[in-house]
C-alpha positions as CSV (number, residue, x, y, z in Angstrom):
1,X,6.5,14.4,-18.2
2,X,8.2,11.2,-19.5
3,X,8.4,8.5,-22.3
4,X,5.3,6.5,-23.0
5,X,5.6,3.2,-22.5
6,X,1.9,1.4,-22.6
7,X,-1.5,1.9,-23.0
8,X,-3.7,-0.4,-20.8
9,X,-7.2,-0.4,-22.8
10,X,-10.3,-2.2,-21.6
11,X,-14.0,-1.8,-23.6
12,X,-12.2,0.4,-26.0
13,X,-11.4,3.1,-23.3
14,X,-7.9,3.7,-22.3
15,X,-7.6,3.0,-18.7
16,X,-3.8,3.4,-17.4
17,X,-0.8,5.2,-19.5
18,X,2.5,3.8,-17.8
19,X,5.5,6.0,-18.4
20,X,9.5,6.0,-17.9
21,X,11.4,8.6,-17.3
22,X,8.5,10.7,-15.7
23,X,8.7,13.8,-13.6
24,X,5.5,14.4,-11.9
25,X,5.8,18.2,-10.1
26,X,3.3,20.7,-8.8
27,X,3.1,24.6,-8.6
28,X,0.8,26.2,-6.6
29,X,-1.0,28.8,-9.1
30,X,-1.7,31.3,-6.0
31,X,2.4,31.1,-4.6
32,X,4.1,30.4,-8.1
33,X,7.6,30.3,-5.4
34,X,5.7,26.7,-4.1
35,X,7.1,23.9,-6.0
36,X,7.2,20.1,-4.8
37,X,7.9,17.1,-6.9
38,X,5.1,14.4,-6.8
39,X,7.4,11.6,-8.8
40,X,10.7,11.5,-9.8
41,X,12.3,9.3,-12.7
42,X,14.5,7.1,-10.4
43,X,11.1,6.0,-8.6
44,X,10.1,3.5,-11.3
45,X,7.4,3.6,-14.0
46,X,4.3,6.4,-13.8
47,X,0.9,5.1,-14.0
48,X,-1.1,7.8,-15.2
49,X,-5.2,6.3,-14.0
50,X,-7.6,7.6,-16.3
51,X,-11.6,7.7,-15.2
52,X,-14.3,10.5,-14.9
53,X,-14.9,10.1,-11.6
54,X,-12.9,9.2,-8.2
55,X,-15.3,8.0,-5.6
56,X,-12.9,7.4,-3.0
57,X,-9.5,8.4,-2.1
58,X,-7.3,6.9,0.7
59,X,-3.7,7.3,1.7
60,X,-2.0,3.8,2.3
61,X,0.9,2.2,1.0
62,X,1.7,4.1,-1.8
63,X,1.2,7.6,0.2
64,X,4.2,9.5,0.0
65,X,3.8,12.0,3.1
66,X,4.2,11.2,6.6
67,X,0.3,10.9,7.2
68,X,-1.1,7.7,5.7
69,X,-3.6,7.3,8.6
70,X,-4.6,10.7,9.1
71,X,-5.7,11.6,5.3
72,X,-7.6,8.3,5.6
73,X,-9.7,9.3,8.8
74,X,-10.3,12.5,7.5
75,X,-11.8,11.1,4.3
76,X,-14.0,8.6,6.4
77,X,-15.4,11.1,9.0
78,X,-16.2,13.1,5.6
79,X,-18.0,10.3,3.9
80,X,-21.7,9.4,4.9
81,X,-22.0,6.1,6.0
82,X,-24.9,5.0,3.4
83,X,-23.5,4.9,-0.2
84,X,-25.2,3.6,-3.2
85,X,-22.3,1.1,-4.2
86,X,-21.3,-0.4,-1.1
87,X,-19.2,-3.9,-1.6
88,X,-21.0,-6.6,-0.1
89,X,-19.7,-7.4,3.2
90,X,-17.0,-10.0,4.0
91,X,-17.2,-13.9,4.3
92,X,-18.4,-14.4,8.1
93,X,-16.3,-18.0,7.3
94,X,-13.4,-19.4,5.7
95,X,-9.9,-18.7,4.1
96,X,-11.0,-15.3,3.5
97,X,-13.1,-14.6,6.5
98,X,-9.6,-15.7,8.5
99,X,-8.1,-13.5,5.8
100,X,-9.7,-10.3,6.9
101,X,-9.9,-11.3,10.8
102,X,-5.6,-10.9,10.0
103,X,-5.7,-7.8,7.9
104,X,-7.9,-6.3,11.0
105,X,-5.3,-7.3,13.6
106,X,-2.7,-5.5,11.3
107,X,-4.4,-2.1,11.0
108,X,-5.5,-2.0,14.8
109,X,-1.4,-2.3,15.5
110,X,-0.9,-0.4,12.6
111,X,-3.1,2.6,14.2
112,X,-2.1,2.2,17.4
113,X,1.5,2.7,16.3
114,X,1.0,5.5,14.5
115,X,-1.4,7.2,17.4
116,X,1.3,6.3,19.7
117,X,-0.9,4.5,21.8
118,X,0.4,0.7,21.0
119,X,-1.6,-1.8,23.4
120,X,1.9,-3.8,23.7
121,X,5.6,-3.2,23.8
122,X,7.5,-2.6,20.6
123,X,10.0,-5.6,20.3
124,X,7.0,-8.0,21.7
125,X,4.7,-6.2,18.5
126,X,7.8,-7.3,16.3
127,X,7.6,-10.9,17.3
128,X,3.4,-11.2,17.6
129,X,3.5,-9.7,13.5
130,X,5.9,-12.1,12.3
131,X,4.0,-14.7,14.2
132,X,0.7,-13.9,12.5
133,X,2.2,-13.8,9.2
134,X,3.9,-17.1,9.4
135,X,1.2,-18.8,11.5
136,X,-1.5,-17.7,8.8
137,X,-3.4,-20.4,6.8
138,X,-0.7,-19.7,3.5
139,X,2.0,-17.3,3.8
140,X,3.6,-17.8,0.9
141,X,0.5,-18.1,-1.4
142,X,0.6,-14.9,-3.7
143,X,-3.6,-14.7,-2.4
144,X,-2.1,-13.5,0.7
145,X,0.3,-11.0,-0.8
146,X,-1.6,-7.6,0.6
147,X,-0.9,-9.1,4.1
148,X,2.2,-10.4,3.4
149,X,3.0,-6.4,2.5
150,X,1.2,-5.2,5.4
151,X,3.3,-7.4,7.4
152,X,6.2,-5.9,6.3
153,X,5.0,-2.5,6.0
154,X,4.4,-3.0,10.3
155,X,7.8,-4.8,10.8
156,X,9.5,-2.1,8.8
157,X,7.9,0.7,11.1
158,X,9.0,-1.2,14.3
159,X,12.2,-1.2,12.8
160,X,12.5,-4.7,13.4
161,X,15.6,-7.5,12.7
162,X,16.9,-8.2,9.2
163,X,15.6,-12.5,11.3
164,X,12.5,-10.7,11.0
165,X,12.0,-8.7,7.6
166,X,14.1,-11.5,5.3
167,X,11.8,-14.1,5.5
168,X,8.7,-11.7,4.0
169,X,10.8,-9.7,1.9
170,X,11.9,-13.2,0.5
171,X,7.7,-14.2,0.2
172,X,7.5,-10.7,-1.6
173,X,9.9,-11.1,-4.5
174,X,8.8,-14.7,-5.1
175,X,5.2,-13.3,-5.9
176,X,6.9,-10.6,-7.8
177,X,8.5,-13.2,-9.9
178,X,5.5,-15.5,-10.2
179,X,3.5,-12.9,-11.2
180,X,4.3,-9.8,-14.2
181,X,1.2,-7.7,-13.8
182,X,0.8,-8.0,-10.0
183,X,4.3,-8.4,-9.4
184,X,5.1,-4.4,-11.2
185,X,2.5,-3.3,-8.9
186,X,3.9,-4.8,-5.9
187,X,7.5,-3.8,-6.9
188,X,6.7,-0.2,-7.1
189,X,4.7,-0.1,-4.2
190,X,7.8,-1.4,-2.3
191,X,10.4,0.5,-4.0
192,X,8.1,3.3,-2.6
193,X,7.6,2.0,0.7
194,X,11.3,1.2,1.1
195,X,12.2,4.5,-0.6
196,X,10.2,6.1,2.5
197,X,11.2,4.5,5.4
198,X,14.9,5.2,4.7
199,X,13.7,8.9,6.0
């Protein structure tokens, strides 16, 4: 599978085994001639998650396959609506309530781009995303670096402007520098993002 690298241990139980070198691949045990490769060595570090239970699954930024959105609404139209551990719900005011009023507008472009039914034209999309990003309350504040990625996730499916992507990319790697254990998370999960819309 790979080298092993760390061990990242919290309460005595080992929680995430990060790896170099890894190959992840799957065989299907019912068509031994399936074979696809999950994670290949040049991709980065492996984390391997350890828990005893996954309570919820969605496909997002680090989704591999062309279907981010779809495995997502699948998973929610399976889900009852009434669970036990339900986060509180968000700030009504505020940085973050503004926060997640711009992480909203996002996903609704987001969806409608990748439903094919966007509300506005692609290079005026372009120019409104960049605008919220760089209109937002801190845009280069690494508190703001989810939206900062979703920015760029959007701009890089509109295929927009290097005038457009530079600027975030630029905000991204600063937060990657600032920070070494959210910054290796955010490098991988662009390497990956990157890595997939070269297809």
């Amino acid at each position: 599978m790979g080298n092993l690298k760390n061990i990242l241990t919290f309460e005595q139980k080992n929680l995430i085994f990060t790896f170099t070198q890894a190959t992840l691949s799957f065989t299907n045990p019912l068509d031994l001639n399936y074979h696809e490769i999950l994670f290949k060595p040049e991709w980065g570090e492996f984390d391997l998650l350890m828990g005893t239970k996954v309570t919820s699954v969605f496909g997002g930024n680090l989704s591999s396959d062309g279907n981010i959105n779809q495995s997502a609404k699948t998973h929610a139209q399976q889900q009852p609506h009434q669970q036990q551990n339900q986060p509180p719900p968000p700030p009504t005011t505020g940085f973050l309530s503004e926060l997640n009023s711009l992480h909203l507008q996002i996903k609704q472009w987001r969806d409608e781009l990748l439903n094919d039914t966007p509300s506005i034209h692609s290079k005026s999309l372009v120019t409104q995303t960049f605008n919220l990003w760089s209109q937002s309350p801190h845009p280069k504040d690494k508190k703001q670096w989810l939206l900062t990625f979703e920015v760029y996730e959007l701009l890089l499916m509109l295929k927009a402007s290097d005038q457009y992507l530079e600027p975030i990319r630029d905000t991204i790697n600063q937060i990657i520098k600032s920070d070494n254990a959210l910054g290796n998370y955010i490098k991988k999960a662009l390497l990956l993002l990157e890595a997939n819309n070269d297809k």
